[in-house]
C-alpha positions, 0 to 999 in steps of 0.5 A: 570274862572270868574263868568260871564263867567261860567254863559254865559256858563251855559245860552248857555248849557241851550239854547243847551236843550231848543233846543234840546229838540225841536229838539227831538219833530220835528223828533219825531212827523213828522215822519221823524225817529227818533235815538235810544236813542228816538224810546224806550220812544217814542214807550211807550208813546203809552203804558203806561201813562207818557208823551214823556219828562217823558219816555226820562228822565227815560231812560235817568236816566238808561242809567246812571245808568247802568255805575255807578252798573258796575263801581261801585266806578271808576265812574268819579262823574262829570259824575253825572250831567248827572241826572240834564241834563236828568231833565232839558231836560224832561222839554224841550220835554214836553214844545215843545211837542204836 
């Protein structure tokens, strides 16, 4: 792949979190439901002092984690790249939310 074209491409995945990020904050805050993956950080957002971004990037965090202690060493290492995703996500929910 060219260089131009890996970058166009990094800037469209960084487009998608800015927009899911928003997309996060919109259910979540409007009452209109939320999934599964958002209902735990958003229910302790009312418990404990972190922001909504920080409690979805540490579950975010564990949700990978938990693959990596039961596969231990078959667990693919691209599949790292999930932590920067889950960084890079918490800055957009908390960028979008209230």
């Amino acid at each position: 792949m060219e260089k131009q074209s890996i970058f166009i491409s990094m800037l469209y995945l960084l487009l998608s979190f800015i927009i899911m990020g928003l997309g996060i904050n919109l259910v979540a805050h409007a009452n209109l439901g939320t999934s599964a993956l958002t209902l735990i950080p958003l229910v302790m957002n009312e418990f404990v002092p972190l922001s909504f971004g920080e409690l979805t990037m540490i579950f975010n965090i564990i949700l990978v984690i938990s693959p990596v202690i039961l596969l231990g060493k078959c667990f693919p290492l691209l599949q790292y790249f999930q932590i920067n995703v889950s960084f890079i996500l918490r800055v957009s929910v908390d960028f979008w939310g209230p």
